[in-house]
Every structure is written in structure tokens, then in C-alpha cells.
C-alpha positions in Angstrom: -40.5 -25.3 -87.4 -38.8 -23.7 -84.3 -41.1 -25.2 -81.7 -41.2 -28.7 -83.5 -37.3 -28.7 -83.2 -37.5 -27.2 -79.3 -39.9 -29.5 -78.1 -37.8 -32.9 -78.3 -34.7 -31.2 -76.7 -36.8 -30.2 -73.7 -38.5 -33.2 -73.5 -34.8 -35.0 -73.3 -33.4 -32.3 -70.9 -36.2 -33.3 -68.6 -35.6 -37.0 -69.0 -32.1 -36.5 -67.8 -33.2 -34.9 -64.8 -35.7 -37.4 -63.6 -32.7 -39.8 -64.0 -30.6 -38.1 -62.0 -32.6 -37.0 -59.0 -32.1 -40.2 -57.2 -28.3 -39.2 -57.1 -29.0 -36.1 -55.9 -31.0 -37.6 -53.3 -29.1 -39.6 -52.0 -27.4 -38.8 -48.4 -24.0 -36.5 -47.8 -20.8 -38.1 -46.1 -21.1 -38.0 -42.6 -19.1 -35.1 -41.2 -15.7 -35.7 -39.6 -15.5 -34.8 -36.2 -12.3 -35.0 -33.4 -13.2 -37.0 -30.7 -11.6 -38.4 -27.9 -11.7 -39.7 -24.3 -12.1 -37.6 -21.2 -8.4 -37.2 -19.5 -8.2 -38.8 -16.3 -5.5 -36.6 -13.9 -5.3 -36.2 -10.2 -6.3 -33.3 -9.4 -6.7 -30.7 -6.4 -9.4 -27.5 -5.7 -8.2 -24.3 -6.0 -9.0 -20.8 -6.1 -7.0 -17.9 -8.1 -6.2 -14.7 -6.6 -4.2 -11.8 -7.6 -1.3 -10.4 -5.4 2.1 -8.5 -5.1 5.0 -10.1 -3.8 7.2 -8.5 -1.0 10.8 -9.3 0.0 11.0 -11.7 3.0 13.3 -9.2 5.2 14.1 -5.6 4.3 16.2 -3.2 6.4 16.6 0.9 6.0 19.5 1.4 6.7 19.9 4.8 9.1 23.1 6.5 10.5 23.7 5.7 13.9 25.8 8.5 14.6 26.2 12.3 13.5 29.0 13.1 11.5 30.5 13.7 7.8 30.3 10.8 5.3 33.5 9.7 4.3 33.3 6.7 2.0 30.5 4.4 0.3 31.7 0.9 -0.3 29.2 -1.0 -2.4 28.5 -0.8 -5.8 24.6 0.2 -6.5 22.2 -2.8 -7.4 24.5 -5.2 -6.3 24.2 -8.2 -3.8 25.7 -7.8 -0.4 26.2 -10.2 2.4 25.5 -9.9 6.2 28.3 -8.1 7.7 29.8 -6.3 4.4 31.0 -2.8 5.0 28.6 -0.3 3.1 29.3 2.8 4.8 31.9 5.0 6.6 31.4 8.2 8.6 34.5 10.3 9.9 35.7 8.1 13.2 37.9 10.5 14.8 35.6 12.5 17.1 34.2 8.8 18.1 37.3 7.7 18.6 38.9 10.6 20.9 35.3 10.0 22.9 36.5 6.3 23.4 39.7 7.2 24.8 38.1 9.6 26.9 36.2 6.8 28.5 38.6 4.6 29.0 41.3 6.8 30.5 38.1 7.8 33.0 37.5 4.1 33.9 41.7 3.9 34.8 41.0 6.8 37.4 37.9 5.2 38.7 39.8 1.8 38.9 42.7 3.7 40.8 40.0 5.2 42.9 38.4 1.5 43.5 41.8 0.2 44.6 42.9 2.9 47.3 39.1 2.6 48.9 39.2 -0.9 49.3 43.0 -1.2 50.3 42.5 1.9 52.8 39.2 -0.4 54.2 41.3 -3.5 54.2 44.3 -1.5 56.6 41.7 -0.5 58.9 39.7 -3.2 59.3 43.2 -5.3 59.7 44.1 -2.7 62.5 41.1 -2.7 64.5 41.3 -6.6 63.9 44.9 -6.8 65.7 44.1 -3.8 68.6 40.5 -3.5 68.7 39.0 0.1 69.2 42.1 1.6 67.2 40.0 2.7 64.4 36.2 4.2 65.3 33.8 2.2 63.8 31.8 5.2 62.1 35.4 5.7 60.1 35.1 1.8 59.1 31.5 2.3 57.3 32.5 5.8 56.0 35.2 4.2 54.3 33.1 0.8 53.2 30.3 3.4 51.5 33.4 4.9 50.0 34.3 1.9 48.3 31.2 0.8 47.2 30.8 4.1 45.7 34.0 3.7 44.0 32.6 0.5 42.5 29.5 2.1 41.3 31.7 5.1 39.4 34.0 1.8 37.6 30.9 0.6 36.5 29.5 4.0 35.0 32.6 4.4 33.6 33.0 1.0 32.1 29.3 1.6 30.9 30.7 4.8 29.4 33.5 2.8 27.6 31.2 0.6 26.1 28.7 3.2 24.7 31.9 4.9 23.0 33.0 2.1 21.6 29.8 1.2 20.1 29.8 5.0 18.8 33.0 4.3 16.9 31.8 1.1 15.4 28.5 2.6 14.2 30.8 5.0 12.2 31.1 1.7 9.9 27.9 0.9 8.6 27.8 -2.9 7.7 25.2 -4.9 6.4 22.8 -6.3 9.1 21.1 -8.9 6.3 22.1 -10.4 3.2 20.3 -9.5 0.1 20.1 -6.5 -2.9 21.0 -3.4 -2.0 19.7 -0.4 -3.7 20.6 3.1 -4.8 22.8 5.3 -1.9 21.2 8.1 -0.8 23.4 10.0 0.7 27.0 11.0 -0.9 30.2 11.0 0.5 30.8 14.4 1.9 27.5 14.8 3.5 26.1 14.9 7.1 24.1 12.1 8.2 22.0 12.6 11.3 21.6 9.8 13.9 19.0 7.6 13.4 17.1 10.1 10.9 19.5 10.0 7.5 18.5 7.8 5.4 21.0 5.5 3.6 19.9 3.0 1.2 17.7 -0.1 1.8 18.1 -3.7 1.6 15.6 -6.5 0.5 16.6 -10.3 1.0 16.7 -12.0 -2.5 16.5 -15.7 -1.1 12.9 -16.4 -1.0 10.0 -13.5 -1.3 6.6 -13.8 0.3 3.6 -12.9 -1.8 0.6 -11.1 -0.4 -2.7 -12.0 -1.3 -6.3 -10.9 -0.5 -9.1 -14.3 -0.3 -12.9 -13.8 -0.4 -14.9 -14.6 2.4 -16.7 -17.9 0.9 -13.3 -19.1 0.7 -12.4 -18.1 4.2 -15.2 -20.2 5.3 -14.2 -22.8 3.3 -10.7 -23.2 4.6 -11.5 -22.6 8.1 -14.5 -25.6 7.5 -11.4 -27.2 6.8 -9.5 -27.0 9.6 -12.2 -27.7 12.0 -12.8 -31.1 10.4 -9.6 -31.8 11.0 -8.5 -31.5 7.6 -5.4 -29.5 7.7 -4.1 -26.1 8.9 -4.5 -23.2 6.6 -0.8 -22.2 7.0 0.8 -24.9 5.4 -1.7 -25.2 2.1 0.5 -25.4 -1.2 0.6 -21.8 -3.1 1.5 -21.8 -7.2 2.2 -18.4 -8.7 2.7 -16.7 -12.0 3.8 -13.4 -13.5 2.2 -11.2 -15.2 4.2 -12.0 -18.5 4.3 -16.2 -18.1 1.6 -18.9 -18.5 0.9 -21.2 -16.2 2.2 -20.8 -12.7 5.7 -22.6 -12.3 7.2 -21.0 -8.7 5.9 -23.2 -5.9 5.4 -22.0 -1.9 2.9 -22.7 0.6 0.4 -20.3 3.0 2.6 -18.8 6.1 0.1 -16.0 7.3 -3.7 -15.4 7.4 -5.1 -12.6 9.2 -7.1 -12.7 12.0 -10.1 -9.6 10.7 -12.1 -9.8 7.6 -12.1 -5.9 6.4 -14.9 -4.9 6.4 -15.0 -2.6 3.2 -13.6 -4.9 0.9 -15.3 -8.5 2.7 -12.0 -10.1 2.0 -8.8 -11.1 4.4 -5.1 -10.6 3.9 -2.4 -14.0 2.9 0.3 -14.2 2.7 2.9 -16.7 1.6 6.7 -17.8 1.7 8.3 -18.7 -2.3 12.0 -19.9 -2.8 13.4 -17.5 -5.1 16.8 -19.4 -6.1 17.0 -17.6 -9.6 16.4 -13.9 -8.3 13.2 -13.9 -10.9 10.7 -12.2 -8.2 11.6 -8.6 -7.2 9.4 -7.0 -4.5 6.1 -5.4 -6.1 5.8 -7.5 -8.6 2.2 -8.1 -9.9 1.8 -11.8 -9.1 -0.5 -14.3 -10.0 -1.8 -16.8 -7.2 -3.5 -20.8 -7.3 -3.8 -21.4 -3.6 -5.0 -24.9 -3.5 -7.9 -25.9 -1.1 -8.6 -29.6 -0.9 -7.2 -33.0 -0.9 -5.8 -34.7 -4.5 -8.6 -36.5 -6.1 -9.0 -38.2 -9.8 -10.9 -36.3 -12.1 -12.2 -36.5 -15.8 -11.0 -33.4 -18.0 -12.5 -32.3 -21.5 -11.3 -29.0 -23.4 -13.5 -26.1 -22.5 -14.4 -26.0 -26.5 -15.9 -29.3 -26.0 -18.7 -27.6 -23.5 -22.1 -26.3 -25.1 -24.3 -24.1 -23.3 -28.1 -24.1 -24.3 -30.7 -22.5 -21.5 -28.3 -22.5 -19.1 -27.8 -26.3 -19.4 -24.0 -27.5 -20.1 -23.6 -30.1 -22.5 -21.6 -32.2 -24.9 -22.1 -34.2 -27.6 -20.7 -38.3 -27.4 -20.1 -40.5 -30.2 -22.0 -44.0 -29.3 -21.0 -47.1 -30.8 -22.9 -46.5 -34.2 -21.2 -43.1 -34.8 -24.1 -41.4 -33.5 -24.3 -38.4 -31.6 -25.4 -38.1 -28.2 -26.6 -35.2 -26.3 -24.9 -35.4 -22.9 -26.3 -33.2 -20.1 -23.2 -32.3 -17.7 -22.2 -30.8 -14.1 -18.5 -29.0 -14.8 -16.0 -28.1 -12.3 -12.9 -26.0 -12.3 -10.6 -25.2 -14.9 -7.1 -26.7 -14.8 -4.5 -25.4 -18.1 -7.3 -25.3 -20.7 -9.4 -28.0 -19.7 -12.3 -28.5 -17.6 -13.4 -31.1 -14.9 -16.9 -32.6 -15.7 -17.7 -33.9 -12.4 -21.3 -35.7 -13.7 -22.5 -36.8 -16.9 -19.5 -38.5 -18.1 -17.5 -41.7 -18.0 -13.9 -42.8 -19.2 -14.9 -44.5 -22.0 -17.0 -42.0 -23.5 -15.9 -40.5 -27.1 -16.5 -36.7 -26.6 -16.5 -34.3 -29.5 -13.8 -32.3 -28.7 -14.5 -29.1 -31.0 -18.1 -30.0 -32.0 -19.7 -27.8 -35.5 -22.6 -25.4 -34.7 -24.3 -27.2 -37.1 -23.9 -30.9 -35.3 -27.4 -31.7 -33.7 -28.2 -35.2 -31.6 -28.8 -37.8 -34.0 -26.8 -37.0 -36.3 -24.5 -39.9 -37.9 -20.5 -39.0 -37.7 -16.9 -39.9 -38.8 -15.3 -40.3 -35.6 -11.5 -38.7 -35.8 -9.3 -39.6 -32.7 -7.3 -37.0 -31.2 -5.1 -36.7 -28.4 -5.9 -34.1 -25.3 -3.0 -32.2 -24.2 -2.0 -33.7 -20.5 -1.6 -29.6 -19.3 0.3 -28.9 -16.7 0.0 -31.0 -12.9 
């Protein structure tokens, strides 16, 4: 009785089935996929390097003179200006030297004066009665002149070295700029031109320094035989270590003359405007140094690439919302995005972040999206 009553419920069951498998059959939606058209942007060629920046000017400052330090005027850290009194170091034995000097340049003017009024009397006399006064006496007493002269002029040289003594007791700022930490105390000796007093880096603009390869080298120097520009001069964009992007703008002022040898590479350096006193010396730094002329390129987000067998590809959306294989030649990368310099056209819909599972020939629901426009 069982199997009698099991038999027709199969039987339906299986009915039921068979109707339905043409349902189940039948094709899946086609997949959405973002698609949009290559960006067109003016471009240039560049290579990135990594640096350290260095302050345009810096100055150590050294004591000039020997002698006790009396006063420090500047607050530590702060920003000085040219001329600004940093230093003092006791003036008084500079000072007694000065006098010293000048009283001896009054006795070697007094000395001047009598030799040439005592030459003047005799050459007068022998003028009126010739023969009065021997002639031997004459040139002793012209030598003696002249060598009065000579002592005013040591003497004056004297003054001046003294008084440049006493003025180096005042130690001032030779640049503008930041000046660090003071070494020395007050109440210490400072030794001429050996102590150590602080140091002073100009904050206006900072150069970064830079090593470039050797096929680069090549490439720039290519350049400038065709004509094509001088390398000092090229436009420079740098970043820090802690930003994106590369907002602080300078161009090349230096490159070596020697590749070194060990490392195949040759110093670069360039000038940056620092107007916001962002880059401190030895800063890690960042560097786009850009190479060629602006041209207009197409761009397509490096997610958009596919790599099979060493072939780069893409995948377009034709007309019928099929995919295309695309075979393409890709360039530099420029703020997440890619130049394709081959194998595409303005108008092509590119997949912008294509499935694994998308294969050529497949049939696709187009979704338009916009590219970011990154930054120029």
C-alpha cells in the first residue's frame, strides 16, 4: 500500500522539475561593472628620487677675539636678522689696545710734521742762498720724512686692527635666519677663531640634495645637447615624509660634474622657497624632478591594468556591452593613475575596477563613474 501511495508523489515531484528547468536555464543578469573614459591631462616625464634638504646659507659662529663672555642676547630657537647683536665678550682690554694705537698714530703724526716742515726750511734756504744747506743733509732729511710717513701708516694700520678687535667683542649676526642653541655660557673663555658659539641656518628658501641614476643623467644631458633646455633650471616638486603628494615647488640649481663611481649615481641639488618655515635642514625629502616637455596624455587608475604573461591589458565595454580584451603599452604613474601611451583612445569605456571573474566576451551592465582629476 506504501509504494502504490509513493509512486504518484514521485512521479509529480519529477513533473515539477522538468517544468521548471527551463527557468533555471535561463541566463543570469549581466554583471555591473564601473566604467569610464580614459582622463585626458597635460602631462610632463618625471623621475622620483629621495633626498635631504639643507639650509641655503649656514654660518658657525666663532669668537674672533680671546676673552671672558659677558652677555648672550638672543633667545634660543628664535629667528634673528643680519646685524642683530648675539654676543658680548669683555671690551675693555680691546678697548685700552685701541687707545693705545691711536695715541701712537698722534706721535707718528707729530713726527710726520716736524720731518717735512724741517725739509721744507731747508730746501727754502738753500732755495734763497744756494749751497747754505749740503745737499747729503737735504736727502737725509727727505728719507726721514718718508720714513715718518711709512711709521703714520703702520700706526694707522695699527689703529684699525684695534678697532676691529673691539668690535669683534660684539658678535652680531652676519646672516638672517634660525639660530640655534648657545654653546658657550656667559662667564666663559672663548678662544679666537676656535670657540664655538652657536650656528645659524637661513630659513627663507632651503635647497634639497638629491642623488639621479646614471640612465637619467644621460637622459638630461641628451637633452641639453638637442637643444632642449639646461638641466639647471628643470622644475623640482617635493614631499615629506609625512604628506601625500608633493606640494613645495623649486627648480634644479646644481649638478655635479663626476658620476661616483661606487654608487653609479651623481649629486642635485635644488633651490625651494620656504615662506612658511615648513622645511628644516635634514629633513627626509621626497623629490619629482621633471624631465621633458608638457604633453597630453590618457590616464586610467592603476586597478584598471591586468597583467597576464607579462602582457598589460584592460578590458573595454563596446557598443553592445561587451567586453573587449585590450592589449596596452603604459607609462608613468601620476597621483594614482597611469598613462597608457598605446592601446587606447578617448572614447573608449574602460573597466575601471574589473572582477577576476570578467573574461572577453562577456556581456555587461555598464556603470559610469567619474576618475579623480589627481593632482597637476
Amino acid at each position: 500500500m506504501n509504494a502504490r501511495l509513493v509512486a504518484p508523489a514521485s512521479l509529480g515531484a519529477l513533473l515539477f522539475l522538468r517544468a521548471a528547468l527551463p527557468a533555471l536555464a535561463a541566463d543570469p543578469k549581466p554583471p555591473e561593472v564601473p566604467v569610464s573614459r580614459p582622463l585626458v591631462r597635460e602631462i610632463s616625464d618625471h623621475e622620483d628620487f629621495v633626498g635631504r634638504t639643507e639650509p641655503q646659507q649656514s654660518v658657525d659662529l666663532r669668537a674672533r677675539v680671546t676673552g671672558f663672555l659677558t652677555a648672550v642676547r638672543f633667545k634660543e630657537g628664535e629667528t634673528v636678522k643680519q646685524g642683530d647683536l648675539l654676543f658680548e665678550i669683555d671690551p675693555r682690554p680691546y678697548q685700552a689696545e685701541l687707545e693705545q694705537a691711536q695715541a701712537r698714530v698722534k706721535q707718528a703724526e707729530a713726527a710726520l710734521a716736524l720731518a717735512r716742515k724741517t725739509l721744507e726750511r731747508d730746501v727754502e734756504q738753500n732755495r734763497k742762498v744756494p749751497g747754505t744747506v749740503p745737499q747729503r743733509q737735504i736727502e737725509q732729511e727727505a728719507a726721514a720724512a718718508e720714513e715718518a710717513a711709512a711709521k703714520l701708516r703702520a700706526a694707522e694700520a695699527a689703529a684699525v686692527f684695534a678697532r676691529l678687535n673691539l668690535d669683534f667683542t660684539k658678535v652680531r649676526a652676519p646672516i638672517s635666519g634660525r639660530i640655534g642653541r648657545a654653546l658657550v655660557t656667559e662667564g666663559n673663555i672663548v678662544k679666537v677663531d676656535e670657540t664655538l658659539l652657536a650656528t645659524i641656518v637661513s630659513v627663507e628658501a632651503v635647497r634639497v640634495v638629491f642623488d639621479i641614476d646614471e640612465r637619467t643623467l644621460l637622459r638630461l644631458l641628451d637633452r641639453k645637447r638637442e637643444g632642449k633646455g639646461k638641466i639647471e633650471g628643470l622644475p623640482v616638486q617635493v614631499g615629506l615624509a609625512d604628506k601625500e603628494g608633493f606640494p613645495h615647488r623649486g627648480a634644479v640649481d646644481f649638478l655635479d660634474n663626476r658620476v661616483n663611481p661606487e654608487t653609479g649615481s651623481a649629486r642635485c641639488r635644488a633651490l625651494l622657497a620656504n615662506p612658511d618655515r615648513t622645511l628644516l635642514p635634514g629633513m627626509f625629502a621626497r623629490v619629482r624632478l621633471t624631465i621633458g616637455e608638457p604633453y597630453k596624455a590618457l590616464l586610467v587608475p592603476e586597478q584598471a591594468l591586468l597583467s597576464e604573461r607579462g602582457e598589460r591589458f584592460v578590458f573595454v565595454v563596446t557598443p553592445g556591452d561587451v567586453l573587449e580584451r585590450r592589449a596596452v603599452q603604459i607609462g608613468q604613474a601620476a597621483d594614482g593613475l597611469r598613462v597608457v601611451q598605446e592601446g587606447l583612445k578617448e572614447s573608449d569605456w574602460v573597466v575601471t575596477a574589473p572582477p577576476t571573474s570578467l573574461r572577453a566576451g562577456t556581456t555587461v551592465k555598464p556603470r559610469k563613474v567619474e576618475l579623480p582629476t589627481g593632482k597637476p
